[in-house]
N, C-alpha and C positions, 0 to 999 in steps of 0.2 A: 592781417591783410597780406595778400600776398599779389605783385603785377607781374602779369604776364605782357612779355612782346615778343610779336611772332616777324619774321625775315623770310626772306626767299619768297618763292609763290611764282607769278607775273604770266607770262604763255610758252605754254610749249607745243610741241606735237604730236599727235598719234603716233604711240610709238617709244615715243620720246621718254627721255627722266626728267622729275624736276625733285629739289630737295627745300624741304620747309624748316626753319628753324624757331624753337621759343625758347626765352630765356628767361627764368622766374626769379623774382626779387622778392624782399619782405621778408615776412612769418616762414621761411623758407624749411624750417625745423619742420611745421606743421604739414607739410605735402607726402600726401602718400600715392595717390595715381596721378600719372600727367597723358596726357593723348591730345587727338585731334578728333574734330568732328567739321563735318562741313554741311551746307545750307544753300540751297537754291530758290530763285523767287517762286513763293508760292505753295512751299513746302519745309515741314517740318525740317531741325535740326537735326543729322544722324549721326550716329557714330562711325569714326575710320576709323581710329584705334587705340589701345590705349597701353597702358605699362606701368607696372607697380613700383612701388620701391626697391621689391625684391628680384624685378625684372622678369616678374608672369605680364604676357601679352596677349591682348584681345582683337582682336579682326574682324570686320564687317566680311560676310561671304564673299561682297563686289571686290575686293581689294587684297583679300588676300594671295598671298604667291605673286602679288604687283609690287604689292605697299610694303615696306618693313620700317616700324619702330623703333627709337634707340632712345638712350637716355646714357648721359654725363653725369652723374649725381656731383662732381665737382665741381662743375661749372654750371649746375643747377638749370640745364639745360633739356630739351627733347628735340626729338629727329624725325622728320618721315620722311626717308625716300622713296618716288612716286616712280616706278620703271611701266614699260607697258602701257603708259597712260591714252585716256578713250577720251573720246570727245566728252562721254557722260559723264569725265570726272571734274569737267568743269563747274567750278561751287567757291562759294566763301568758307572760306579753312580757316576753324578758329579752334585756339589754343586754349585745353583744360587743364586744370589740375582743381585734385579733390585731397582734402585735406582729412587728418583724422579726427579731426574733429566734424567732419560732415558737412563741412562746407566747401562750395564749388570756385569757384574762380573764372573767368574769361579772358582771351585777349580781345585785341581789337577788332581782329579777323584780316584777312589777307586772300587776296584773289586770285586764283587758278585757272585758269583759260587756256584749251586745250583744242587746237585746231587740229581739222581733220585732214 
């Protein structure tokens, strides 16, 4: 088993930065990707982005050149900092990690709201 809790989030501005943080606890041996994905009423979960163990990174087209991923493997920790951010990126931002064993994980999620 492995928990995730995700920090940061809350509102910001067009324009603006904001920075999200998760920090994984548990089976923590077991995690090989961690990222983010975010969700709005009415619509499917998508991926923002994600990062391996070995620190290959993946991006959603919307986000890239905005958004950049990091990971602490010491503090079992992941990063997104949101720069540029659009009103569209307002969404519930929830914390992954995939394990090698093939199982998923979730945080709680954490809310981003981006005035224009």
């Amino acid at each position: 088993q492995v928990q995730l809790v995700e920090s940061g989030g809350g509102l910001g501005e067009a324009g603006g930065s904001l920075r999200l943080s998760c920090a994984a606890s548990g089976s923590i041996i077991s995690i090989n990707a961690m990222g983010w994905y975010r969700q709005t009423p009415g619509k499917q979960r998508e991926l923002v982005a994600t990062i391996t163990s070995g620190g290959s990174t993946n991006y959603a087209a919307s986000v890239k050149g905005r958004f950049t991923i990091s990971r602490d493997n010491a503090k079992n920790t992941v990063y997104l900092q949101m720069n540029s951010l659009k009103p569209e990126d307002t969404a519930v931002y929830y914390c992954y990690c995939g394990t090698w064993g093939a199982y998923a994980y979730w945080g709680r999620g954490t809310q981003v709201t981006v005035s224009s």
